[in-house]
FISEDO-212673 format. One record per residue (C-alpha): z negated, y, x; residue in one letter. Coordinates in steps of 0.1 Angstrom, whole numbers, padded with zeros to 4 digits, always signed. Layout:
N
ZYXA ...
This chain:
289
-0513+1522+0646X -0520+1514+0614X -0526+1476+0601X -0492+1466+0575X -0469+1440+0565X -0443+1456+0590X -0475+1455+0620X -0459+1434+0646X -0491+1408+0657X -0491+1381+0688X -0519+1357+0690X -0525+1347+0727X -0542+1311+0730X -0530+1286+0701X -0562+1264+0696X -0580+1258+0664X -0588+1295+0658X -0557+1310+0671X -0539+1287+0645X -0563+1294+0617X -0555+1332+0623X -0516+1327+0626X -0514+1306+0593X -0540+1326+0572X -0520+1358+0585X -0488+1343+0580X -0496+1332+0547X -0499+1367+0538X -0465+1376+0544X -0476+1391+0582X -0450+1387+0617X -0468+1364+0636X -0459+1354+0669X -0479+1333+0700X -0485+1326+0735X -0501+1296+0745X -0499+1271+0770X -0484+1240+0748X -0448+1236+0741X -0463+1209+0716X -0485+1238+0698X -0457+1259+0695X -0437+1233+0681X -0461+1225+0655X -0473+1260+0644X -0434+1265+0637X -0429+1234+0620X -0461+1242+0597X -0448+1274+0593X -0477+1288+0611X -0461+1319+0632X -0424+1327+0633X -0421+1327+0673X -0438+1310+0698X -0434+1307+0736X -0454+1292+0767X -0440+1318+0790X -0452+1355+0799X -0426+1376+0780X -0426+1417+0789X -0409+1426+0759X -0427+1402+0735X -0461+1420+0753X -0450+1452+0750X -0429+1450+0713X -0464+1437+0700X -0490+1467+0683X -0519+1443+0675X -0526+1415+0701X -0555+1389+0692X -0567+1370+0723X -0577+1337+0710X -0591+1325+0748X -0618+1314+0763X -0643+1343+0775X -0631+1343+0820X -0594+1334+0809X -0592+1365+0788X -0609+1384+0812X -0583+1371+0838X -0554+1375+0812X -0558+1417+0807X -0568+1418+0850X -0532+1399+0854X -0513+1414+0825X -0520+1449+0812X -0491+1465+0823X -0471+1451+0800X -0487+1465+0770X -0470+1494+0752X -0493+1522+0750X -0509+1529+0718X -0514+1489+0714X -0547+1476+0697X -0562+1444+0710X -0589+1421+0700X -0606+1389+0705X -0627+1362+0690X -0645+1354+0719X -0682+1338+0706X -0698+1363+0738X -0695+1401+0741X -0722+1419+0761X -0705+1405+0792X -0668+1402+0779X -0667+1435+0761X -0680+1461+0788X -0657+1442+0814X -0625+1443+0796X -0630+1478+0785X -0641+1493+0822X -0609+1480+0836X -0582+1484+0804X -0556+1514+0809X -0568+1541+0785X -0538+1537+0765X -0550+1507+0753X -0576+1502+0730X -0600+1468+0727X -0616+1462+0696X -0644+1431+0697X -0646+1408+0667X -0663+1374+0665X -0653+1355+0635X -0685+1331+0629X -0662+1301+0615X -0643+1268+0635X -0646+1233+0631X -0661+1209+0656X -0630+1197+0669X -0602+1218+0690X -0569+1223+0691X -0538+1235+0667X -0534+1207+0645X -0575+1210+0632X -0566+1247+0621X -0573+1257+0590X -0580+1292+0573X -0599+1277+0545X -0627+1279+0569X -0625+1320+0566X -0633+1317+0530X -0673+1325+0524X -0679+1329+0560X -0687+1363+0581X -0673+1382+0605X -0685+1405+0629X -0673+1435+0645X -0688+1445+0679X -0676+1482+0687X -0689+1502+0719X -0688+1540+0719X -0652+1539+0734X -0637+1523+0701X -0622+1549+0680X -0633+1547+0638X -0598+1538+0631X -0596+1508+0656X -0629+1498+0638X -0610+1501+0605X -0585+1480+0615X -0606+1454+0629X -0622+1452+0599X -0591+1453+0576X -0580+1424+0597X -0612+1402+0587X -0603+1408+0547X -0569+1399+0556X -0581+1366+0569X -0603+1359+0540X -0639+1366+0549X -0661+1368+0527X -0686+1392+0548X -0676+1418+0574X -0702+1437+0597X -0713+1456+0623X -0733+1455+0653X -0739+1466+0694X -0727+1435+0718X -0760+1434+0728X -0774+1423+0688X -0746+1401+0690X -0756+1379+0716X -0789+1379+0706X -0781+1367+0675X -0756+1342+0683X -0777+1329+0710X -0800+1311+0675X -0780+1312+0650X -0750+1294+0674X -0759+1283+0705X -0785+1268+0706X -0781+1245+0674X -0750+1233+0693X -0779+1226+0723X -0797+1210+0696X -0770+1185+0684X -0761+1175+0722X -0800+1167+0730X -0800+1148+0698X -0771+1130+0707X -0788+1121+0735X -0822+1113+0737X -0814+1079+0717X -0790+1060+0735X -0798+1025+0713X -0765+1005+0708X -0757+1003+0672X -0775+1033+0657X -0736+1043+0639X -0744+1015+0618X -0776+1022+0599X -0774+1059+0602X -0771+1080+0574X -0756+1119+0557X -0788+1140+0573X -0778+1126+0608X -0744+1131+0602X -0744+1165+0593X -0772+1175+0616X -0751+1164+0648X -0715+1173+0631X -0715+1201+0660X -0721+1176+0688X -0685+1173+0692X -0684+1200+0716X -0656+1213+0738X -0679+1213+0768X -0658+1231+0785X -0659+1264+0763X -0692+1259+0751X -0708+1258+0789X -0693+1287+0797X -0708+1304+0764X -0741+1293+0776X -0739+1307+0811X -0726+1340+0801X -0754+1345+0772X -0780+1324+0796X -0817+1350+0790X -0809+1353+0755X -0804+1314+0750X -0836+1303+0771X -0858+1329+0750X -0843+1309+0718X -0849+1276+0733X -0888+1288+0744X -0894+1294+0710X -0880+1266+0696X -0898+1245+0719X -0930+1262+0711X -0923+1256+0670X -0910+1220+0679X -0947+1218+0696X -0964+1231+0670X -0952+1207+0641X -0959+1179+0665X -0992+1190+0667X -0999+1189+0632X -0981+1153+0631X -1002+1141+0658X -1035+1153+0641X -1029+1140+0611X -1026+1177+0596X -1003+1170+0562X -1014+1202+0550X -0999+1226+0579X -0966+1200+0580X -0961+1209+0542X -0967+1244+0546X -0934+1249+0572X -0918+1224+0551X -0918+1246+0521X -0912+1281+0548X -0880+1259+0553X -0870+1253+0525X -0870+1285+0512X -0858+1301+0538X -0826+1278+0541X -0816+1287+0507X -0807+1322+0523X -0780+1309+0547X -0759+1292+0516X -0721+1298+0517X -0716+1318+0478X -0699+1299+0453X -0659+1313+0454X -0646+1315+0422X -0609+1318+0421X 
C-alpha cells in the first residue's frame, strides 16, 4: 500500500491520542474513520470535524475496506483486539500502534498476526496529562519526536510509511530504533518521571499546600495526573528496565543528599551546573511558521 490522500485510515480507540491523530490527519485532507467504545466520542470527533465516520460496533467491512489501521489502545486490549479480530483484515493491510511499550507488545502481536498482515510499531512521544477525546489536540505533534520501532519482519516500505505518517502528523523528529532501545529509553525519559511526579504528590500530604505553591511545583508534577490505569500497566510490562532507572535515581537522589547533609556547597553546585547544561539539550526548537 502506498500512504495518499485516497489511503483509506481507521483509528481504533478514540482517547486523547487517537483524536489528536484523527484531527491532525483529517486536517490534511485524509479519510479518517474510528472505532471506539463511546457513542459520546464519536459524536464529538464528528461534530469537531475530527473523522468522517465513527462507530462503537465491530464492523467487517469497515475492518476490512481499511489499508492503514492505527490502534490507539492500551498495550493487553490491543493485544486482545488482533487475538479476537484479525480475520477481518483485508490482506495486504498495514497496522500500527502508539502503544508507550514494545518489546512485549511488538514480538506478541507479530508472532500471532496472519502473514498477510503487516504491523509496523510507532510511539509518538507527545500527550497531555489528562485523557480522553475532548483534550485532543495535534498541536502537541508540532516540535515533538516520534519513534519508529521495526523488527526484522517489517518490510522497508512499511517503515516508509510509518515514517511518512509521523511528517504527516507534524513531528518535528522522526527515528529509529530495536523495541528493546525503546523500552530502555522510555523507561527514564517517561516512566519513571511519571513515578516521580506521583511520589511527589505524595510524600506531603499537608492540607493547604495548593495555596502557597508556586510555577516549579506546578510544572514539576503537571504529569501527576495520571491515568492509573494505563500508566500501571506500562510499568508492569517494562518492570527490569524501570527498577534499574529508579536504582539509579535513587543512588544520584543519595548522593546530592549527601553533599546537602555535609555541608558540601561545592559538589551541590557542581551537578547544579551538569544540569543546567544538560537540560538545555531536551528544549522543544523554536517553530517558525
Amino acid at each position: 500500500m502506498k500512504l495518499d490522500k485516497q489511503t483509506k485510515i481507521l483509528i481504533i480507540g478514540l482517547g486523547v491520542i487517537g483524536g489528536s491523530y484523527a484531527k491532525a490527519l483529517t486536517d490534511k485532507g485524509y479519510n479518517v474513520s474510528c472505532i471506539t467504545k463511546e457513542d459520546s466520542d464519536i459524536k464529538y470527533a464528528l461534530k469537531n470535524k475530527m473523522i468522517s465516520y465513527g462507530t462503537t460496533e465491530i464492523e467487517d467491512e469497515l475492518i476490512a475496506d481499511s489499508e492503514l489501521i492505527i490502534f490507539a489502545l492500551y498495550p493487553t486490549t490491543f493485544i486482545e483486539w488482533i487475538k479476537k479480530n484479525q480475520h477481518l483484515f483485508s490482506p495486504g493491510t498495514l497496522i500500527t500502534d502508539v502503544t508507550g511499550i514494545k518489546s512485549s507488545v511488538v514480538y506478541e502481536v507479530q508472532s500471532i498476526l496472519r502473514d498477510d498482515v503487516e504491523y509496523i510499531a510507532a510511539h509518538p512521544m507527545a500527550g497531555r496529562e489528562r485523557s480522553g477525546v475532548e483534550f485532543a489536540d495535534p498541536s502537541v505533534f508540532e516540535g515533538a519526536n516520534y519513534i519508529v520501532t521495526p523488527t526484522d519482519k517489517n518490510t522497508k516500505e512499511a517503515i516508509r510509511i510509518c515514517k511518512k505518517l509521523g511528517d504527516e502528523l507534524g513531528f518535528l523528529r522522526i527515528s529509529e530504533l530495536t523495541p528493546e532501545a525503546h523500552d530502555e529509553m522510555i523507561a527514564f525519559l517517561s516512566q519513571l518521571t511519571h513515578c516521580i511526579a506521583v511520589v511527589l504528590m505524595n510524600c506531603n500530604d499537608s492540607e493547604g499546600l495548593e495555596k502557597y505553591t508556586g510555577d516549579s511545583f506546578r510544572d514539576l508534577t503537571r504529569i501527576a495526573k495520571i491515568n492509573d490505569r494505563m500508566w500501571s500497566e506500562l510499568f508492569l510490562m517494562n518492570k527490569d528496565a524501570l527498577l534499574t532507572e529508579m536504582d539509579r535515581f535513587i543512588e544520584e537522589f543519595t548522593e546530592f543528599r549527601t553533599y546537602l547533609a555535609n555541608g558540601d556547597g561545592k559538589r551541590m553546585r557542581e551537578k547544579m551546573r551538569s544540569s543546567t547544561a544538560r537540560r538545555s539539550l531536551f528544549d522543544k526548537p523554536i517553530i517558525k511558521s
